[in-house]
C-alpha positions in Angstrom: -53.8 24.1 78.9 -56.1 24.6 75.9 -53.3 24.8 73.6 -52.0 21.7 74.6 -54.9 20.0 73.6 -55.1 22.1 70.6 -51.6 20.7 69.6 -52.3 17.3 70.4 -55.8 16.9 68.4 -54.1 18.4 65.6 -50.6 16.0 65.9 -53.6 13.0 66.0 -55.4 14.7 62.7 -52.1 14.8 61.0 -51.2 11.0 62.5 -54.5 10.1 60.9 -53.9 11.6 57.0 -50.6 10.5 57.0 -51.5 6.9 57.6 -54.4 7.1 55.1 -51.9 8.4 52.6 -49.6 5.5 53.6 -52.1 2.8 53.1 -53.1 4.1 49.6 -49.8 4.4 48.6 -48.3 1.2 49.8 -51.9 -0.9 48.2 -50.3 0.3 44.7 -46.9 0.0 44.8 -46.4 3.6 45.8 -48.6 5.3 44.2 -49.2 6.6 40.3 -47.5 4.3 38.0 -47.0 1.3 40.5 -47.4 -2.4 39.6 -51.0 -3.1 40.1 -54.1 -1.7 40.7 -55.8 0.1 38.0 -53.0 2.8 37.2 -50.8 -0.6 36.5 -51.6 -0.1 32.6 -49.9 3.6 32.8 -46.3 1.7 33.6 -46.5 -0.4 30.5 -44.3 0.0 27.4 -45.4 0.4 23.7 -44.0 -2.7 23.0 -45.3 -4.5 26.4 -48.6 -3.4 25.0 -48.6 -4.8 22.1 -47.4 -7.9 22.8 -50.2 -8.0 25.5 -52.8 -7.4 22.3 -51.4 -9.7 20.6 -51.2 -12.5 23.2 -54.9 -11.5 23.8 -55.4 -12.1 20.2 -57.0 -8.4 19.8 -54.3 -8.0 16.5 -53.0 -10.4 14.1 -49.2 -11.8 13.6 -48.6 -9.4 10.5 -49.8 -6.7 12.5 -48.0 -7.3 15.1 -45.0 -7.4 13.5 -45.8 -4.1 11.1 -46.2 -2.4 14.2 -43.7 -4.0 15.9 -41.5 -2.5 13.2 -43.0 0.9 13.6 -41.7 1.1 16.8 -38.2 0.2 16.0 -37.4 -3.3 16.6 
């Protein structure tokens, strides 16, 4: 009888950290690399980055575009 009870606290641990794990996951898209949250950044091209700087105006149009061409287009 004890090791029923064994088994079933265990099977409600393992209920409990799975559905942690599922929550975190699902809040950012799935986890590392998903599309929001702080890790959101991670996903971004080279190119999607700088045209974010530039649209925040952190960089100028010429270079934009020098770097623009340094990454081959």
């Amino acid at each position: 009888m004890m090791i029923f009870w064994v088994v079933v606290l265990a099977a409600i641990v393992l209920l409990v950290v799975w559905l942690v794990r599922q929550t975190q996951g699902g809040a950012s898209g799935g986890g590392a690399g998903g599309s929001g949250g702080p890790g959101a950044a991670g996903s971004d091209t080279p190119r999607e980055i700088l045209k974010k700087r530039y649209a925040r105006g952190e960089i100028d149009k010429a270079e934009y575009e020098e770097k623009l061409k340094d990454l081959g287009g």
